[in-house]
TORBAPA-910721 format. One record per residue (C-alpha): residue in three letters; x, y, z. Coordinates in steps of 0.25 Angstrom, whole numbers, plus 5000, padded with zeros to 4 digits. Layout:
N
ALA  X  Y  Z
...
//
This chain:
367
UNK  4910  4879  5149
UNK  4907  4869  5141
UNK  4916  4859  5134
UNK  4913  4865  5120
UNK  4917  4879  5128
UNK  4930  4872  5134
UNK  4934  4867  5119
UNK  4932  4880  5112
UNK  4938  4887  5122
UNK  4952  4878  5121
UNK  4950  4879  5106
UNK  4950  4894  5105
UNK  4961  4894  5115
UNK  4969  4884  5106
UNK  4967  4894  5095
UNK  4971  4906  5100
UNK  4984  4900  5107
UNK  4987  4897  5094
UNK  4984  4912  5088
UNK  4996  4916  5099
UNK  5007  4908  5092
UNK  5003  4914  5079
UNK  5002  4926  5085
UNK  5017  4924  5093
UNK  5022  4921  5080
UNK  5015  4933  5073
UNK  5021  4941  5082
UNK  5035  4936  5081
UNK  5036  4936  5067
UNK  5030  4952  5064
UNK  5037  4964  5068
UNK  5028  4973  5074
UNK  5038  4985  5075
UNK  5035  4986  5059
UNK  5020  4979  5059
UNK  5016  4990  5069
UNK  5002  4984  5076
UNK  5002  4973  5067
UNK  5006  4963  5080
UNK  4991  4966  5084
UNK  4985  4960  5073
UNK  4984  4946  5076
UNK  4983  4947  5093
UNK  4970  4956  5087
UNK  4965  4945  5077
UNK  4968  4935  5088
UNK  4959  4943  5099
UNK  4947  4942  5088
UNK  4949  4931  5080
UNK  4956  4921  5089
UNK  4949  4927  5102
UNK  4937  4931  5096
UNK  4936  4944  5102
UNK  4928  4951  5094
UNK  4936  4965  5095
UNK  4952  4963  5098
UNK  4957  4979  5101
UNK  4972  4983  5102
UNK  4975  4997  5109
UNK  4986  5005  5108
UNK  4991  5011  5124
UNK  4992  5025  5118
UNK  4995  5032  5133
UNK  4992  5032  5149
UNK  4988  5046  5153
UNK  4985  5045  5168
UNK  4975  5036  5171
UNK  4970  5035  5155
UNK  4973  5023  5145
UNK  4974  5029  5132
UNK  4972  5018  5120
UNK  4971  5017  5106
UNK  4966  5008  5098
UNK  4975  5001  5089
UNK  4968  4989  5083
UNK  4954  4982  5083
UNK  4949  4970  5076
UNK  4933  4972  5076
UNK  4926  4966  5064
UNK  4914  4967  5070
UNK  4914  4981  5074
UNK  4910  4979  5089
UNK  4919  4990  5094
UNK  4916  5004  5087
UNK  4924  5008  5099
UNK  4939  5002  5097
UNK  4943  5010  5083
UNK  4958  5010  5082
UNK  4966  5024  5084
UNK  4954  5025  5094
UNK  4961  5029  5106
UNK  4952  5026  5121
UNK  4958  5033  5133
UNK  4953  5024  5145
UNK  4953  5027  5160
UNK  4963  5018  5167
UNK  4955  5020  5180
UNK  4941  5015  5176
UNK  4944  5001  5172
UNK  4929  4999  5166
UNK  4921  4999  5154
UNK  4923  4995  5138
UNK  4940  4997  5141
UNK  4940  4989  5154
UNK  4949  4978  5149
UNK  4960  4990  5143
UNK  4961  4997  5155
UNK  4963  4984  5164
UNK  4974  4977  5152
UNK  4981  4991  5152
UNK  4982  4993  5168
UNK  4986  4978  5171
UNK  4994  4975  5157
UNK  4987  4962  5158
UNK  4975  4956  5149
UNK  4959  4961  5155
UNK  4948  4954  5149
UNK  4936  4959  5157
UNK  4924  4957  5150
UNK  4918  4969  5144
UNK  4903  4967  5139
UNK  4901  4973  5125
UNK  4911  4984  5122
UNK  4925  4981  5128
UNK  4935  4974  5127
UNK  4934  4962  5134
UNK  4950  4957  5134
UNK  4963  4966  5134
UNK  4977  4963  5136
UNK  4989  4974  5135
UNK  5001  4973  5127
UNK  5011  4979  5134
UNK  5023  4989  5129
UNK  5032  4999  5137
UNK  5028  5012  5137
UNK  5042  5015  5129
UNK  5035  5008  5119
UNK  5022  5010  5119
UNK  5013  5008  5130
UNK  5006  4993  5125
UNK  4991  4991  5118
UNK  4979  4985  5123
UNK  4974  4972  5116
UNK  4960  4966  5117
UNK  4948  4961  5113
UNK  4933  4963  5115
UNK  4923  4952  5115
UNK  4911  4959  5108
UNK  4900  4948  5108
UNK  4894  4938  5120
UNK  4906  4933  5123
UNK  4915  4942  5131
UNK  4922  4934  5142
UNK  4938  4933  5139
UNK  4943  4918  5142
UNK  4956  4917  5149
UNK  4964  4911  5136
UNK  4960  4923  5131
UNK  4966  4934  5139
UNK  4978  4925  5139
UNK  4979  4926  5126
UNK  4977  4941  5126
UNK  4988  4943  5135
UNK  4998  4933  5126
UNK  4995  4942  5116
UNK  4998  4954  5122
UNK  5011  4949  5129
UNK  5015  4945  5113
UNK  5011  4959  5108
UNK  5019  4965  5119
UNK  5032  4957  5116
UNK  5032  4960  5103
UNK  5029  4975  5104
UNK  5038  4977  5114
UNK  5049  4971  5106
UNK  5046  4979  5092
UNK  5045  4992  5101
UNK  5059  4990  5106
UNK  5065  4986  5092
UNK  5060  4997  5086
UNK  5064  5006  5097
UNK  5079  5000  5094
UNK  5079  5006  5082
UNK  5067  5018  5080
UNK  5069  5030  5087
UNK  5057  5032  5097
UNK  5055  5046  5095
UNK  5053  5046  5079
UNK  5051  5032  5077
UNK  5062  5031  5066
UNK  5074  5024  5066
UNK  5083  5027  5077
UNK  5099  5031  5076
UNK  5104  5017  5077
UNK  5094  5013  5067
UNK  5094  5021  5056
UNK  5110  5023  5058
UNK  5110  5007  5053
UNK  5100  5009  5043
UNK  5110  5019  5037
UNK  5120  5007  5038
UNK  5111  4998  5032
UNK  5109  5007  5020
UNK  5123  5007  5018
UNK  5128  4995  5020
UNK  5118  4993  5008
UNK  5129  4999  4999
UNK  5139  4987  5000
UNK  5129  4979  4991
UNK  5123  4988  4982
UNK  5134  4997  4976
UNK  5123  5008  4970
UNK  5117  5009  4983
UNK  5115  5024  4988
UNK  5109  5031  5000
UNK  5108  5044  5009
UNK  5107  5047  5023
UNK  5101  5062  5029
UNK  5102  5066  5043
UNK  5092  5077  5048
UNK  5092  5086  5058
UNK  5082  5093  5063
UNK  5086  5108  5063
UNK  5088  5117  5075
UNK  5081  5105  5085
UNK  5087  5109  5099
UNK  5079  5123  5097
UNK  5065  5113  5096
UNK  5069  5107  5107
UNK  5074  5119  5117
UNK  5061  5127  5111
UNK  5052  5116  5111
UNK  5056  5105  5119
UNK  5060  5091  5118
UNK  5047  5086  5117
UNK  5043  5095  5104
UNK  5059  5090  5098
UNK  5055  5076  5098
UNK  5042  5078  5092
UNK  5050  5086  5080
UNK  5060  5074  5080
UNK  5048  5064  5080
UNK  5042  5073  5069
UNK  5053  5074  5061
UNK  5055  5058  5060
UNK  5042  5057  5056
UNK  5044  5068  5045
UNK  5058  5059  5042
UNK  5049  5046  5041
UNK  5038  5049  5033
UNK  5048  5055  5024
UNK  5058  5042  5022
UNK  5057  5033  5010
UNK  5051  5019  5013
UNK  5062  5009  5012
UNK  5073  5020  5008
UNK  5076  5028  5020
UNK  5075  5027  5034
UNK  5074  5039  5044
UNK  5080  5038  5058
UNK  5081  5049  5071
UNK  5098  5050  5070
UNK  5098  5055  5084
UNK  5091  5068  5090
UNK  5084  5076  5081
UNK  5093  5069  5070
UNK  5087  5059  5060
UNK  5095  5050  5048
UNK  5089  5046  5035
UNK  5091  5035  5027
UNK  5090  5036  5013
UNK  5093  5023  5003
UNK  5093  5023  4990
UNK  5095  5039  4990
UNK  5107  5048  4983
UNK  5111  5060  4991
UNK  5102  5069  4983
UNK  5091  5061  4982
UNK  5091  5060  4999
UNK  5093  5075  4998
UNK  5080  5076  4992
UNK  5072  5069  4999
UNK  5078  5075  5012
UNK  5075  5090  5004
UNK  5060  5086  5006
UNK  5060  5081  5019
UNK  5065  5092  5025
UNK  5056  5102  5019
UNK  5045  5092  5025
UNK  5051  5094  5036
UNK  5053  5111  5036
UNK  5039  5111  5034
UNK  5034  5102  5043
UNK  5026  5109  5056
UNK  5030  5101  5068
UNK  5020  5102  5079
UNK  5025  5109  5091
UNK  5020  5102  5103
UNK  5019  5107  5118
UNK  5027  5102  5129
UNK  5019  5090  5132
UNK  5020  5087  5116
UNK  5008  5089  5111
UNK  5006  5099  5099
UNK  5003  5112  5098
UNK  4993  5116  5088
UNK  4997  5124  5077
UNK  5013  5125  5083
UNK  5023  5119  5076
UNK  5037  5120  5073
UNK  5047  5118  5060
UNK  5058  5110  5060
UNK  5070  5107  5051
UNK  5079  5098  5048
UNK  5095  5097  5041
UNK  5098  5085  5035
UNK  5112  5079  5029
UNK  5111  5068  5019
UNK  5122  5058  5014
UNK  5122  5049  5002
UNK  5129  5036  5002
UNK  5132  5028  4989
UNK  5137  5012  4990
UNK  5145  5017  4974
UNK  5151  5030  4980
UNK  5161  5028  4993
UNK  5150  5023  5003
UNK  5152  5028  5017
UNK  5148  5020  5029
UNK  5135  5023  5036
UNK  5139  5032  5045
UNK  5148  5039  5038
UNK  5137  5042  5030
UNK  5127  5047  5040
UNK  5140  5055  5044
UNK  5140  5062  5029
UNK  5126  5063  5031
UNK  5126  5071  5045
UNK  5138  5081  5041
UNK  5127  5085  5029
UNK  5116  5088  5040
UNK  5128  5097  5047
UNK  5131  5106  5034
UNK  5114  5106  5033
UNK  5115  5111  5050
UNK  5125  5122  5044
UNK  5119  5126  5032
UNK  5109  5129  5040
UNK  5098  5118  5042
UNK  5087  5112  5035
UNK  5094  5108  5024
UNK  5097  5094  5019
UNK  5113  5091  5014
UNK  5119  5080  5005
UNK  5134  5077  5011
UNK  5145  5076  5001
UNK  5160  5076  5003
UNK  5160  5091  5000
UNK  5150  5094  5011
UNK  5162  5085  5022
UNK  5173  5096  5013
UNK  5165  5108  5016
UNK  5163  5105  5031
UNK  5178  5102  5033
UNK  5180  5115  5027
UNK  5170  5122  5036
UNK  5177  5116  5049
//
């Protein structure tokens, strides 16, 4: 190596330590539970730009079914075009047991959680670390780079680097996966019990400085759901559950209301800004959506049937809240809101009820 060699190489060292601390501070400073993949973005830029690599890949670990890797691929930068063969939502399903060929490097980063940089002439990629995530939360990506053109040997620094990289990817995943599981449920991915119980509090605790302010709550039910599960199976019940949260989500007003799995097949919504009524229609068209929606009835192992479904419903109890009229405190109010879902249950499900003080008179009456 000559001493022109020497200098560039401690030069484009130099540099790319210096592309770490912006990228620690990057990451410090984002939050990748909202930003979704957006944490990969610079390591990416890092790989081509920095690196010089002339294709940087990320891969999703989507599953390990015996001895079989199945990935997908979730990001490239390739401005050139050299691999027609990386397109992301491409998923490749590699042989764990034949550690050869274009994949070389993410068989061998996958099996040793550790950087591979073997060198793969032409098509492969010829470095690739793995950041790691429990399988609770994940399962990890792959991440990497391909040199493309003459030069193809991966320098020491440089698989450092990589696995720097991944080891800051993998803390700060790791981290956003367990906030967000402290307050999403796992299962329909929106707010958990503890969660949207405070987000009910927040809402009221609104009132004390805007005297006009008004609200509703709704708590759902879904209809007759220990007959799914005893028919069914648990497996085909959490599927509807998961269903019926996305259903609830897609349905929800952005930055008015919140949905958020109460407990069971129970869910609570939050509505701001909404009268009694005003919830009452808007809780009228989500559960014709949902009467009419087919839920795909799946096999014991989960996976659909074709052309089977099943149709569920749901009850629903609502509760307004105004800060001008006697506000109750938050759980009295989900209270108010759960005693309107049990007169929906008695009159005979699928139904949606508004709570007032008459309907409290009328159950005492009926006890």
């Amino acid at each position: 190596m000559t001493r022109s060699d020497i200098d560039k190489v401690e030069t484009d060292a130099k540099h790319i330590l210096n592309q770490l601390g912006s990228l620690s501070s990057f990451l410090t400073g984002m939050d990748p539970a909202s930003e979704g993949d957006a944490c990969f973005t610079m390591p990416l830029s890092i790989m081509t730009e920095a690196m010089a690599f002339d294709v940087s890949v990320l891969y999703e670990v989507c599953n390990v079914v015996d001895n079989w890797l199945i990935l997908e691929v979730a990001r490239v930068f390739d401005p050139k075009g050299y691999r027609e063969d990386l397109k992301e939502g491409k998923k490749l399903i590699l042989d764990l047991t034949r550690a050869e060929g274009i994949y070389i490097n993410e068989i061998k980063a996958f099996t040793s959680r550790k950087v591979s940089c073997i060198n793969v002439p032409n098509e492969g990629c010829d470095m690739m670390g793995f950041v790691y995530l429990p399988e609770s939360l994940g399962g990890g990506y792959l991440f990497g780079g391909d040199y493309c053109g003459e030069e193809s040997r991966v320098r020491d620094y440089e698989a450092s680097v990589c696995e720097i990289m991944c080891n800051f990817l993998s803390t700060i995943l790791i981290k956003a996966q367990l906030e967000k599981l402290a307050v999403y449920d796992s299962l329909t991915g929106l707010a958990n019990s503890r969660r949207i119980k405070e987000e009910a509090s927040r809402v009221r605790n609104r009132f004390a400085r805007k005297p006009k302010a008004v609200a509703s709550v709704a708590i759902c039910d879904i209809d007759h759901f220990k007959a799914v599960n005893d028919t069914h199976g648990h497996i085909q019940g959490d599927m509807v559950i998961k269903e019926v949260g996305e259903l609830l989500s897609t349905s929800m007003r952005k930055h008015f209301d919140v949905a958020g799995r109460y407990g069971g097949e129970e869910f609570l919504l939050v509505l701001d800004e909404t009268t009694g009524p005003e919830a009452i229609a808007m809780i009228e068209r989500i559960r014709k959506k949902i009467e009419t929606h087919a839920f795909p009835k799946v096999d014991q192992a989960g996976k659909p049937i074709p052309g089977d479904s099943l149709h569920i419903t749901l009850s629903f109890g609502v509760a307004e809240n105004r800060a001008d009229a006697s506000p109750c405190d938050a759980l009295e109010w989900i209270s108010r809101a759960d005693r309107a879902l049990y007169r929906s249950k008695h009159d005979g499900r699928n139904r949606a009820t508004l709570w007032s003080h008459a309907l409290d008179e009328a159950c005492v009456e009926t006890a």
